[in-house]
C-alpha positions as CSV (number, residue, x, y, z in Angstrom):
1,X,36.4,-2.8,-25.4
2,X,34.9,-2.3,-22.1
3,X,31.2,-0.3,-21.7
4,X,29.6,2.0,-19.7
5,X,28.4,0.5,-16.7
6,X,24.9,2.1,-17.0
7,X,24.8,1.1,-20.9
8,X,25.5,-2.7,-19.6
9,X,22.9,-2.4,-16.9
10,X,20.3,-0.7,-19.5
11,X,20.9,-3.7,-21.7
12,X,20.7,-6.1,-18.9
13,X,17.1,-4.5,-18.6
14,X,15.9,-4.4,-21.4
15,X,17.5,-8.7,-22.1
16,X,15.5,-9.6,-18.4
17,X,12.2,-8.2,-19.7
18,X,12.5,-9.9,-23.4
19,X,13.0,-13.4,-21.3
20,X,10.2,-12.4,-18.8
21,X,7.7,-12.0,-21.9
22,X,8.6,-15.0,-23.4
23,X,8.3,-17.2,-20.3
24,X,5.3,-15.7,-19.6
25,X,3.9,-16.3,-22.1
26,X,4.8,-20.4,-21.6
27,X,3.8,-19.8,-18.0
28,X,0.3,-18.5,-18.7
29,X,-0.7,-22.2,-20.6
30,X,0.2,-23.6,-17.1
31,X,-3.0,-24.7,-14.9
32,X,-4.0,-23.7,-11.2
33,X,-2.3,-26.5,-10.0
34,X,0.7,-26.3,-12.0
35,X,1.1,-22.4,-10.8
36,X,0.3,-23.4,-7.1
37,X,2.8,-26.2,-7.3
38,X,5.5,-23.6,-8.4
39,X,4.1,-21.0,-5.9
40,X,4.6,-23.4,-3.0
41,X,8.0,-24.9,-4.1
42,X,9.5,-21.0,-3.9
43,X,7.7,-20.5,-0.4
44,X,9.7,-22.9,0.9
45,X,12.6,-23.0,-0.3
46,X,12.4,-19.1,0.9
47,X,11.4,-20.4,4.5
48,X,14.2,-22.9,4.4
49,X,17.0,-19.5,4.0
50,X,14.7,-17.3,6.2
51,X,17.5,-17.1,9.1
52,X,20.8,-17.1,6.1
53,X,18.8,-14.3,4.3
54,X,18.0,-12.2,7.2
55,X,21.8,-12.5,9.1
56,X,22.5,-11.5,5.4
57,X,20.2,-8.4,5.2
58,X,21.7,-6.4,8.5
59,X,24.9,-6.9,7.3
60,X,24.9,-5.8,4.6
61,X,22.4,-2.8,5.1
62,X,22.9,-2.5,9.0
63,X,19.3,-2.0,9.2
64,X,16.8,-3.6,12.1
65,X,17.4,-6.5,13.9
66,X,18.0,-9.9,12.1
67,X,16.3,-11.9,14.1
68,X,12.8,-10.1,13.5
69,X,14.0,-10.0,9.8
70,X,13.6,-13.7,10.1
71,X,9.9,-13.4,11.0
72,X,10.1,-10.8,7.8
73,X,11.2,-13.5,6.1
74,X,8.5,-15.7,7.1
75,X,5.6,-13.0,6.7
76,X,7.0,-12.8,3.3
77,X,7.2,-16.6,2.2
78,X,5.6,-19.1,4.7
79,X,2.3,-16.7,5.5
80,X,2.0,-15.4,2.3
81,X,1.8,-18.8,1.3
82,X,-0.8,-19.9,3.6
83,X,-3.1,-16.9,2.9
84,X,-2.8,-17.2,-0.9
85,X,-2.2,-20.7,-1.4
86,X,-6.3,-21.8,-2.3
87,X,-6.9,-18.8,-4.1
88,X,-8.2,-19.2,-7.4
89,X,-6.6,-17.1,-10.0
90,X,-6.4,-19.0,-13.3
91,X,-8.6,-19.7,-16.0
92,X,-12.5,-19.2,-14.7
93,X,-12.7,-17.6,-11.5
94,X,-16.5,-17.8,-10.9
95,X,-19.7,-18.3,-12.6
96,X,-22.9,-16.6,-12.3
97,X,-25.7,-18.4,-14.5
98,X,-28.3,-16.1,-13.3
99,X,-26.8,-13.0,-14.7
100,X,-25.1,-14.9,-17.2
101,X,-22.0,-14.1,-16.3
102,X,-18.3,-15.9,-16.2
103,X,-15.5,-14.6,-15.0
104,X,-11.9,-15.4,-16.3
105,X,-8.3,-14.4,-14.5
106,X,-6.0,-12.7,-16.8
107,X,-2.3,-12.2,-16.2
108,X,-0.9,-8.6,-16.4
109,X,2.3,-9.8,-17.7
110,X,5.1,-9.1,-16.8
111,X,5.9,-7.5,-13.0
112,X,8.7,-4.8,-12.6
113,X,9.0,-4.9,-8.8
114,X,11.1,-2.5,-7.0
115,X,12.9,-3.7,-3.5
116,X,13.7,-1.0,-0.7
117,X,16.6,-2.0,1.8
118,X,14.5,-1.4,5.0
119,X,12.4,-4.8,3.9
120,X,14.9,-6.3,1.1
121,X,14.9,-9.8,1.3
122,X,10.8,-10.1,3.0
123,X,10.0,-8.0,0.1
124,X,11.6,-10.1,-2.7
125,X,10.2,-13.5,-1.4
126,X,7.0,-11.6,-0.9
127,X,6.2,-9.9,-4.6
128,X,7.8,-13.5,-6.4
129,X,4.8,-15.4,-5.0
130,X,2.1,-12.9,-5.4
131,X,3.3,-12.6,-8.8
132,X,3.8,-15.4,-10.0
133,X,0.4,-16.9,-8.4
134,X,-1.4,-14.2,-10.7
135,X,0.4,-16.0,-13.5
136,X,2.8,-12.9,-14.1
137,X,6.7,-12.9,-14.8
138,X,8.8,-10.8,-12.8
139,X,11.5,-8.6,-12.8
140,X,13.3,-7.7,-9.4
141,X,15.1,-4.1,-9.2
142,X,17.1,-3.8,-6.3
143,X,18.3,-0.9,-4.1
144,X,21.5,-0.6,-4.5
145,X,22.0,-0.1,-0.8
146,X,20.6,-4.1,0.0
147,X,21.9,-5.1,-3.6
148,X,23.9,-8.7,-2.6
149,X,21.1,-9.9,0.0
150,X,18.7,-9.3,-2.5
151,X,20.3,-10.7,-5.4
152,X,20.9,-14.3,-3.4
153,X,17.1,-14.4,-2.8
154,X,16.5,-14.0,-5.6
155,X,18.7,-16.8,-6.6
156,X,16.8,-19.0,-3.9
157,X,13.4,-17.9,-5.8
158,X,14.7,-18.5,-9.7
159,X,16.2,-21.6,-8.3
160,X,12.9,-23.0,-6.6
161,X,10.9,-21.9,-9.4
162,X,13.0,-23.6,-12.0
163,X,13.2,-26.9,-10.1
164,X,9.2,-26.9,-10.0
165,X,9.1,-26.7,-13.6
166,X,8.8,-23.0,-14.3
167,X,10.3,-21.3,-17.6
168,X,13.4,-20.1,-17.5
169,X,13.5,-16.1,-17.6
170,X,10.3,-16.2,-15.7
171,X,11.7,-14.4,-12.4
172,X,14.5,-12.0,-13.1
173,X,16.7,-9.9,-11.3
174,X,19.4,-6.6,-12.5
175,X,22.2,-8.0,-11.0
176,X,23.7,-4.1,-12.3
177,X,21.2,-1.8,-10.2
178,X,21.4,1.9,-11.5
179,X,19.3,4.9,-12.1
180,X,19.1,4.2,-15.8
181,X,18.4,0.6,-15.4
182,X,15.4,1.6,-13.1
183,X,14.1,4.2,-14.9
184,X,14.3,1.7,-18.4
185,X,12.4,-1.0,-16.5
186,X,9.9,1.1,-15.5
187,X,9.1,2.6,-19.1
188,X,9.7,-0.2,-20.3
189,X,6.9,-1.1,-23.3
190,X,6.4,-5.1,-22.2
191,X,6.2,-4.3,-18.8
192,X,2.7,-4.8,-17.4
193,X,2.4,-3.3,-14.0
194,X,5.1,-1.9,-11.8
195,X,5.3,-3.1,-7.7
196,X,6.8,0.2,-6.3
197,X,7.9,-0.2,-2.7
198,X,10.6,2.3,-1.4
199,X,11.0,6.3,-1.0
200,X,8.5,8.7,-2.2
201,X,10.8,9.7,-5.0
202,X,10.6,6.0,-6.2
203,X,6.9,5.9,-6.3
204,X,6.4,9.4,-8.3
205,X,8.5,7.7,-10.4
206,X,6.6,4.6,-10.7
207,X,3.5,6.6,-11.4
208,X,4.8,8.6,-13.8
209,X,6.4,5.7,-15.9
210,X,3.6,5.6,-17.9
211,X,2.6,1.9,-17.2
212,X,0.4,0.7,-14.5
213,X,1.4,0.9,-11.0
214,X,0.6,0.4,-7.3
215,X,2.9,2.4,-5.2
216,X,3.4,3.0,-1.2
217,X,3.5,6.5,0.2
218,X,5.3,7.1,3.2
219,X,3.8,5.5,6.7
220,X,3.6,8.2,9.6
221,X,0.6,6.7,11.5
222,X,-0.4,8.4,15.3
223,X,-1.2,5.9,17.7
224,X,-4.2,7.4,20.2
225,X,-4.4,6.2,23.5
226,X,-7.9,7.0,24.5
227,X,-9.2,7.0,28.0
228,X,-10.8,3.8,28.3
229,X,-7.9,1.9,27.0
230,X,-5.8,-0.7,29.0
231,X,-2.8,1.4,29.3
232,X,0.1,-1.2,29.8
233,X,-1.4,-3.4,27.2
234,X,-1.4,-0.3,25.0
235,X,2.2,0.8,25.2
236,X,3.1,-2.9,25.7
237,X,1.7,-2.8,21.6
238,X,3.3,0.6,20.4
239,X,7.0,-0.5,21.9
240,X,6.4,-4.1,20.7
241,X,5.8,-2.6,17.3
242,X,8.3,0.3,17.1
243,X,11.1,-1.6,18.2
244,X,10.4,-4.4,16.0
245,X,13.4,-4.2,13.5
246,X,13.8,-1.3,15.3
247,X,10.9,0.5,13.2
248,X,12.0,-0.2,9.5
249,X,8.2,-1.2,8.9
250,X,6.7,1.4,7.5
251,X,3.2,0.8,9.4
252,X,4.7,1.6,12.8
253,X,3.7,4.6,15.1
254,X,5.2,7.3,14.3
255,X,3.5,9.6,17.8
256,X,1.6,9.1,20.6
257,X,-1.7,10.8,21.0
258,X,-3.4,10.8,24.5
259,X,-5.8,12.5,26.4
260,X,-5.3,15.1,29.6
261,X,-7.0,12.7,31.8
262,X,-5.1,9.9,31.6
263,X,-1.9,11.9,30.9
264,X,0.4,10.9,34.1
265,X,-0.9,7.6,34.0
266,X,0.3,7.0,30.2
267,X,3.5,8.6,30.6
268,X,4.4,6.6,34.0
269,X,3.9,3.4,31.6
270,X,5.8,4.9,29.0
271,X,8.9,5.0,31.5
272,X,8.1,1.9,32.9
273,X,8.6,0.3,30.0
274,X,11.4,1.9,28.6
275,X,10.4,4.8,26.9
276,X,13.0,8.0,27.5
277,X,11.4,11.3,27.7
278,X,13.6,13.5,26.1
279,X,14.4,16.9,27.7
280,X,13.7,20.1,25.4
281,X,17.3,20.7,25.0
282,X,17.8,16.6,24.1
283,X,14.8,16.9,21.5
284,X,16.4,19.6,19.8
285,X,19.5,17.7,19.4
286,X,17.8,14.4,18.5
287,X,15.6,16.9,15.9
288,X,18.7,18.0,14.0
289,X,19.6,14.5,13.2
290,X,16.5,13.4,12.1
291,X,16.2,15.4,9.2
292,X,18.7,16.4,6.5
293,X,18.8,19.8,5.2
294,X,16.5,18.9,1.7
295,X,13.7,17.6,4.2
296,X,14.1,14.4,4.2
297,X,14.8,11.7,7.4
298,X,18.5,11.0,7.3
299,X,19.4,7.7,6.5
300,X,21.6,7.4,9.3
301,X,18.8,6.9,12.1
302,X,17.0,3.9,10.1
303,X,17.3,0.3,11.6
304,X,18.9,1.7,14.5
305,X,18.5,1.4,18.0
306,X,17.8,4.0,20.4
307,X,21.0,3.6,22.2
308,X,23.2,4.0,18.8
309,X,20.7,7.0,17.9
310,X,21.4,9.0,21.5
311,X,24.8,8.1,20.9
312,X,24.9,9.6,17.0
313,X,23.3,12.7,18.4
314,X,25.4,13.2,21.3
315,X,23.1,12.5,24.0
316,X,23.1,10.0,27.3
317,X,20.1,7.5,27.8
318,X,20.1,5.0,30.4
319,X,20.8,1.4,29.7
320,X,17.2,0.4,29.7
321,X,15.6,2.9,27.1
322,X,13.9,1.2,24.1
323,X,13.0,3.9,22.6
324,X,13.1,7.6,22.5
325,X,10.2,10.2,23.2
326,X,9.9,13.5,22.4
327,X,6.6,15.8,24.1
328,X,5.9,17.8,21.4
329,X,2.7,20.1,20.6
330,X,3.0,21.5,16.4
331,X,2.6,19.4,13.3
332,X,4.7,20.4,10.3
333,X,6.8,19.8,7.8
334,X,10.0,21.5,9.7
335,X,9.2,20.0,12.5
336,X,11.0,16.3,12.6
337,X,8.8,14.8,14.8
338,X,5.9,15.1,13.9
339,X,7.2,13.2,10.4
340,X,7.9,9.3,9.3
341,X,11.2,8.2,11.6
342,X,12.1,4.7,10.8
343,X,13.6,4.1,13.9
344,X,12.5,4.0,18.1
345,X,11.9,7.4,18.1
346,X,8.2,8.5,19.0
347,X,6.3,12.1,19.5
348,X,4.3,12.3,22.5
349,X,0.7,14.9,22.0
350,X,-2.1,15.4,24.9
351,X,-5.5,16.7,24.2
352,X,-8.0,17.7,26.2
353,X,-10.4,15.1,24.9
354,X,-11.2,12.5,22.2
355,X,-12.6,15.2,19.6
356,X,-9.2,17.2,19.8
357,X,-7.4,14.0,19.8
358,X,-9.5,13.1,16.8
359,X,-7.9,16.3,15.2
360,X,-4.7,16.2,16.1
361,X,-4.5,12.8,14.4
362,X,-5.8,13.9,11.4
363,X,-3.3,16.9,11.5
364,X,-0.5,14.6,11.6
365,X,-1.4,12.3,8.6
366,X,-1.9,15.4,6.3
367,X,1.0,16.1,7.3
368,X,2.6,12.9,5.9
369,X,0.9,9.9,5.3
370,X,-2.4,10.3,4.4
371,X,-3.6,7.2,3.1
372,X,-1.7,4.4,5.1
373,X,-2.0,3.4,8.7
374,X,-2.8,4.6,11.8
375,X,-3.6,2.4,15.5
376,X,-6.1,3.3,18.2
377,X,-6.0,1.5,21.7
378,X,-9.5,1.8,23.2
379,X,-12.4,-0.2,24.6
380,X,-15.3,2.7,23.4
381,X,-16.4,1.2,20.2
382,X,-18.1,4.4,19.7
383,X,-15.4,6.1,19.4
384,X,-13.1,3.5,17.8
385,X,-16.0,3.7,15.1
386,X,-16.0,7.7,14.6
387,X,-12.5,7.4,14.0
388,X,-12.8,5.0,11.5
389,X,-15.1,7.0,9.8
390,X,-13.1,10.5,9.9
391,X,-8.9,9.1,9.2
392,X,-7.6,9.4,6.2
393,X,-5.9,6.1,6.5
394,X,-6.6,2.6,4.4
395,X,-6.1,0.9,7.9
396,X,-7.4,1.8,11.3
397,X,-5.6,-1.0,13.5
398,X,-7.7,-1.5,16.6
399,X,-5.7,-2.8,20.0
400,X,-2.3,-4.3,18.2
401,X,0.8,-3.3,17.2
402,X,0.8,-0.8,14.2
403,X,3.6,-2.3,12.2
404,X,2.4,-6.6,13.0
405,X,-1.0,-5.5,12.4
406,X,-0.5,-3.4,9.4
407,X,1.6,-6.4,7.3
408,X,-1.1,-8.9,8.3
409,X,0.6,-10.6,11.1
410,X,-1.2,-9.8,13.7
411,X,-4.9,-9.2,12.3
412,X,-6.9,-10.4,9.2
413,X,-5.4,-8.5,6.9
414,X,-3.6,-10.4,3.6
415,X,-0.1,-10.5,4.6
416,X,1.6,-7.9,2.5
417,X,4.6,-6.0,2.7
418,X,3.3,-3.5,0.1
419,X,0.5,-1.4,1.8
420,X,-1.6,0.8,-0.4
421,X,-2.7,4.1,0.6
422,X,-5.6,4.8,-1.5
423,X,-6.0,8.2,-3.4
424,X,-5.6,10.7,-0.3
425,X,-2.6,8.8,0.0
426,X,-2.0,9.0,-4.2
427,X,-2.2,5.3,-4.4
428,X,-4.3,3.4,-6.9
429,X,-5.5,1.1,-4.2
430,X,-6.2,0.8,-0.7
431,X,-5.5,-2.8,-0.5
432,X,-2.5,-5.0,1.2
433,X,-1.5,-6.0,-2.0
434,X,-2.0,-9.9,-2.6
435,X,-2.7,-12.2,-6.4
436,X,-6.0,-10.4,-6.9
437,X,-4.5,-7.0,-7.3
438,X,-1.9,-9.1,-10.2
439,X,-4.5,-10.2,-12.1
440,X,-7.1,-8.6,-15.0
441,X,-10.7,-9.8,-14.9
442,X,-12.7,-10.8,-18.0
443,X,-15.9,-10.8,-18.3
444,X,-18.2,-12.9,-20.6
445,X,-21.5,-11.9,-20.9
446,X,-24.3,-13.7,-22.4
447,X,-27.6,-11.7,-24.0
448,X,-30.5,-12.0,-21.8
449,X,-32.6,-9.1,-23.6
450,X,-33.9,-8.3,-26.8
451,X,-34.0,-4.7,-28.2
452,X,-38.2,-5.1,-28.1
453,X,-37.7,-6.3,-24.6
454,X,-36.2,-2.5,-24.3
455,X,-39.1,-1.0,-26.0
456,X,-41.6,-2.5,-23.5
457,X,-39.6,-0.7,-20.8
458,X,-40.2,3.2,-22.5
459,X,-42.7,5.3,-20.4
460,X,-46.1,5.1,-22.2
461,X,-47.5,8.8,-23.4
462,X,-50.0,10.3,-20.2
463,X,-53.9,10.6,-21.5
464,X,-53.3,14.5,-21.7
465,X,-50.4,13.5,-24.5
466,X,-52.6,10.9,-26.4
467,X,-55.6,13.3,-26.5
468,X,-53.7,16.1,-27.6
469,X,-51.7,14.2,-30.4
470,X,-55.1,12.7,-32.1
471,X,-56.9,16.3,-31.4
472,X,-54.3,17.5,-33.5
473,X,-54.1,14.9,-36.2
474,X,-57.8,15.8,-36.9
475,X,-57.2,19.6,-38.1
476,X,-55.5,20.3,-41.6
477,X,-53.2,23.1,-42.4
478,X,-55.6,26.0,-43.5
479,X,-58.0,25.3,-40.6
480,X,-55.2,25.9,-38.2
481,X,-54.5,28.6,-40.1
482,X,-57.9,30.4,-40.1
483,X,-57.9,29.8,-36.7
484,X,-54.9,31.3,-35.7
485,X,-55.6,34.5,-37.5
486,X,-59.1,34.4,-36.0
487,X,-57.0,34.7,-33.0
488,X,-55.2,37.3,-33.7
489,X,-57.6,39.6,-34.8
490,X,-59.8,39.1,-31.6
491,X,-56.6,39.8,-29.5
492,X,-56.5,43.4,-31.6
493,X,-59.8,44.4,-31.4
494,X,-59.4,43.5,-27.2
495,X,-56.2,45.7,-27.4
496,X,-58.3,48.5,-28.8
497,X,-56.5,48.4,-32.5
């Protein structure tokens, strides 16, 4: 008798989180250095594939570039790793004798992690060690579209982890990815916080689960080019960082925003260095393949190159163009550019000055994504500071590429390839998600007061209160009595009764 695929898959679920509990469980008796040594073991046997997982990623997805997925591959194992490596995340974190405080690190359990196939096999390397440092299990779901690349790193993680003495069951992966097998994972009862990286369908559903979750929002992050900036060092950063895997991070510029002064002077750059201003008639056609007709960026453009897009949409770029610009001067949800593109493609505003730019920015991420990222090239600190104020963004990237910087590669920021957008962006955290996000706090608490020692702290009764309370005490019922109808009657006999 042969079942229903989805039935197996369900199954496979629901057997992958019964082993994670268990080995968890084992795994949470381990020490710090007994986690580490497992945590260090996987990061390199992940560095080790980096260049065999990557090759293996673009195949199979024909996303990005895989020789920047190879520095993907080492964001996600060999600087993770180095960042997290002396954090302390077992058993008593810190003490506090003056307070009378200790706190202890607490696994959250078990760790359903969902993989998108822009970042598959970073992302898998990635979430293993952050989870397991935090002393969690976990359990991978993969897209379906990167499902074979992410399965094998997998194997290099549960193989890595086993061979440094971790539990068997402890990392897991659905080898039968479906709709059903997702959707059980993530209610699942045991699990004990869900890792939601992928479409904004995936994270609603993540959130709505009804377990714990950190999820990702879509990226669609203006880069502002303000008047004092270097300029070629500027669009040297935004085509660094939108061609990198040809855009598949979701932290990459999305637009340029630039000021009427310094207009010519920016676009000549743009040229220079291999941006292709698109003609209204070529934005149009570029436009129609952005979008599908639900709304939503069409598959088709992600990962690729500028040349295969102008070629998809019909269009003829010279040999040199990196990436493809559009001048453009709304913000909305119909209109394409002004939207998350995964790919070289870049809208191109001017305003008349900072203020307006300021504005324009902030039109774009309410537009879509609110909450993520957003890069400003500028040497006016003033400025640089009102912005940070004003964006609704969790990270306001300062003179480097939007997609390096955003990860961590580039600034001091925890490498991360799960970036949350705080709650304009409907995200439960702002944070680059490392360990610390993994892990529950307890809190002992020793007494340092006594209830009288509270008593002594109640506001004493004023003079006027003390002299009016022993006045009183001094009058019995039928004197206060007498006197009130004394009172009374003097009050009639003024009225004229």
């Amino acid at each position: 008798m042969e079942f229903d695929k989805d039935l197996q898959s369900i199954q496979e679920v629901r057997n992958l989180v019964a082993k994670a509990k268990a080995a968890q469980a084992e795994f949470a008796t381990f020490s710090q250095e007994r986690v580490d040594a497992v945590v260090k073991a996987i990061a390199q046997a992940c560095e080790k594939e980096a260049e065999r997982l990557a090759k293996m990623a673009v195949e199979e997805t024909g996303f990005g570039i895989w020789q920047d997925k190879v520095l993907k591959n080492l964001l996600g194992s060999k600087m993770t790793y180095e960042y997290i490596k002396d954090m302390k995340t077992v058993g008593v974190l810190r003490e506090i004798p003056e307070r009378g405080l200790t706190e202890i690190g607490v696994p959250m359990g078990v760790v359903a992690a969902l993989i998108p196939s822009t970042n598959p096999t970073s992302t898998v390397m990635y979430k293993s060690l952050i989870s397991l440092k935090a002393g969690n299990a976990i359990v991978i779901s993969p897209h379906p579209g990167a499902k074979n690349c992410i399965i094998e790193t997998w194997r290099v993680v549960e193989k890595a982890a086993r061979d440094a003495g971790a539990p068997a069951g402890l990392v897991g992966c659905i080898t039968m990815p479906s709709i059903d097998a997702t959707n059980t994972l993530l209610k699942h009862r045991d699990i004990g916080i869900i890792l939601a990286t992928g479409g904004e369908a995936m994270v609603r559903a993540a959130y709505s689960s009804g377990n714990p979750a950190l999820g990702v929002g879509p990226g669609n992050g203006p880069s502002y080019i303000e008047k004092t900036a270097n300029i070629p060092e500027a669009v040297r950063h935004i085509f660094d960082s939108k061609t990198f895997d040809n855009g598949t991070i979701c932290a990459s510029e999305q637009s340029i925003v630039t000021e009427t002064c310094i207009k010519d002077q920016v676009i000549a750059e743009v040229k220079k260095q291999g941006g292709y201003f698109l003609s209204p008639e070529e934005s149009d056609k570029v436009g129609k393949f952005i979008l599908r007709a639900n709304g939503t960026m069409n598959p088709k453009i992600v990962g690729k190159s500028a040349q295969v897009i102008a070629q998809m949409a019909g269009i003829e770029v010279p040999s040199s163009c990196r990436v493809l610009v559009s001048e453009q001067t709304t913000v909305g949800k119909s209109n394409p550019y002004s939207r998350e593109k995964l790919c070289p493609i870049l809208a191109f505003y001017v305003e008349d000055n900072w203020e307006a730019a300021c504005k324009r920015c902030m039109e774009i991420l309410f537009n879509e994504g609110a909450g993520h990222t957003m890069t400003i090239h500028s040497q006016d600190k003033a400025v640089i500071r009102e912005f940070a104020l004003k964006k609704p963004v969790s990270r306001l990237l300062v003179n480097t590429p939007g997609a390096l910087g955003g990860v961590g590669a580039t600034t001091g920021l925890s490498p991360a390839l799960t970036l949350g957008c705080g709650a304009v962006g409907g995200s439960a955290t702002s944070d680059n998600i490392s360990p610390l996000n993994l892990i529950n706090i307890r809190r002992v608490a020793y007494g340092l007061k006594e209830l009288s020692d509270l008593r002594q702290i109640q506001p004493q009764p004023s003079c006027c209160e003390s002299t009016c309370q022993t006045s009183s005490s001094v009058f019995t019922q039928a004197q206060i009595e007498a006197i009130t109808r004394a009172v009374v009657d003097q009050l009639k006999k003024s009225a004229g009764c």
